[in-house]
N, C-alpha and C positions, 0 to 999 in steps of 0.2 A: 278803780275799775279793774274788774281782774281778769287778765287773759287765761285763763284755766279752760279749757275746752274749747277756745275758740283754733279756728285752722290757722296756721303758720302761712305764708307765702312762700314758696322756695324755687330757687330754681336750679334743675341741678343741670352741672356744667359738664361737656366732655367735649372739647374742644382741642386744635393741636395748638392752635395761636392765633394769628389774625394782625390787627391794627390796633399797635400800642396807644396811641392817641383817642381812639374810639373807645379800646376798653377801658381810659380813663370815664369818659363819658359816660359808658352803660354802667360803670362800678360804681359814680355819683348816684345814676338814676334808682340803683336797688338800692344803696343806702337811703336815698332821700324818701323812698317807698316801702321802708320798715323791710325788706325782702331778705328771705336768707341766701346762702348759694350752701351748694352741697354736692362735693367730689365723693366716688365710693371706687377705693385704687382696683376693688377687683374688677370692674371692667373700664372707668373712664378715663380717661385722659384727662388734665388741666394745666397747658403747656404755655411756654411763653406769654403772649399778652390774655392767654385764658385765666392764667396766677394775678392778673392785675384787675380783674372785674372780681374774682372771688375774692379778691384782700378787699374791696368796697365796703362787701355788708358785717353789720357790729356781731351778725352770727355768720361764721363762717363752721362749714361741716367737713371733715376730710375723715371718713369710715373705710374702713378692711384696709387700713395701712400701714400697719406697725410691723408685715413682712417686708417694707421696701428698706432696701440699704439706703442711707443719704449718699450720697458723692455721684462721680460723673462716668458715665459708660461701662455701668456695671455689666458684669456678664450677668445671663437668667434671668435680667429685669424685664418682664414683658411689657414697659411702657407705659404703663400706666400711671395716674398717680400724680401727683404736683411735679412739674419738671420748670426750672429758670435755667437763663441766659441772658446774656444783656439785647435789650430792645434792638432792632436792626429795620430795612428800608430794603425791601426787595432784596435780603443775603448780605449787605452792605450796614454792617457794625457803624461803622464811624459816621455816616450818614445821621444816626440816630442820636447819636452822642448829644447833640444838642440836645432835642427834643427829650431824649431821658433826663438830664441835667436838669431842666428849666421844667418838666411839666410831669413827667411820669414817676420819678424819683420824690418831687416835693409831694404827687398825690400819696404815692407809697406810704412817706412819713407821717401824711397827717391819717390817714386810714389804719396803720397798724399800731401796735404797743413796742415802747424804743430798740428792745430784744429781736422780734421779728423782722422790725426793717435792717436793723443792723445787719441780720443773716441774710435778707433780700438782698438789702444793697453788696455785699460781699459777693455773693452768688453772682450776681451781675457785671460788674466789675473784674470781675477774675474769667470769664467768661466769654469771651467772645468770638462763638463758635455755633454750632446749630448742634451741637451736644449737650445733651440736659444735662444738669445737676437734678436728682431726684431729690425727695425729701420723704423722710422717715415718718409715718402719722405721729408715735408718738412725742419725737421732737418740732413738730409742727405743733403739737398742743402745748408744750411745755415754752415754744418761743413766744406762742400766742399769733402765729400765722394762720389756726384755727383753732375754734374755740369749743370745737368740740368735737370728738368721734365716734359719735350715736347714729349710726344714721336714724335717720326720721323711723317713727314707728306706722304713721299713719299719715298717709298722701290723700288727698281728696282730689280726683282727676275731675278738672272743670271741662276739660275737653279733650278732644283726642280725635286726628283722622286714622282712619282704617282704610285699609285697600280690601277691596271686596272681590272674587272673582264672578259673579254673579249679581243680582238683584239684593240689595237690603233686604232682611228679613223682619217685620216688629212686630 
């Protein structure tokens, strides 16, 4: 059956972080729902547990990223872009320590290729602070933390709200 012209699913992320435990959960549910994700560093963010719902789907996209320096607290970074640290609990690093160890860490390894989680898991590990490590597009293609730096050509918007000042027009 060939997928040639049919639409992709995607969703693209720009997040600063959230709930490492959950983003295990919604990362299962776009893999298990063929879904892609897709960071674009010139305007989004994908930070802390937002890097762990994107590492889910077997397409992962991170586009306009090969100007970010890797490493941590660059100057002239405006933020954007994949940012890790190790998971935390309300600021509280060690709180999480479990829950990375036993459930966010194992999801990591079985979601990426051994290269990617190797630098996840480093990133995280050496980390524990609310200072990003950023990551470089094109060594995120090259570990295989994403799989590609296209962004999408062609979006097909199923929906969309509008704020309107006035009455709808049709």
């Amino acid at each position: 059956m060939s997928t040639i012209g049919k639409p992709k699913k995607i969703v693209r992320l720009n997040l600063t972080g959230g709930a490492g435990l959950e983003a295990v959960k919604i990362g299962r549910y776009l893999r298990n729902h063929n879904i892609t994700t897709w960071t674009d560093a010139k305007s989004d963010i994908c930070a802390s547990a937002c890097n762990r719902v994107f590492a889910g789907c077997t397409e992962r996209i991170y586009s306009s990223a090969d100007h970010i320096q890797t490493g941590k607290n660059l100057e002239n970074h405006k933020k954007n872009g994949l940012g890790y640290h190790h998971p935390n609990i309300n600021g509280d690093f060690q709180a999480a320590h479990k829950s990375n160890r036993t459930v966010i860490a194992p999801y990591m390894k079985e979601m990426l290729p051994p290269s990617a989680y190797q630098w996840v898991h480093q990133a995280d590990e050496s980390n524990f602070t609310r200072n990003l490590i950023w990551l470089n597009g094109r060594e995120a293609l090259e570990l295989g933390i994403s799989t590609s730096n296209k962004a999408p050509l062609y979006l097909r918007i199923l929906g969309r709200w509008e704020l309107s000042a006035g009455p709808l027009k049709g």
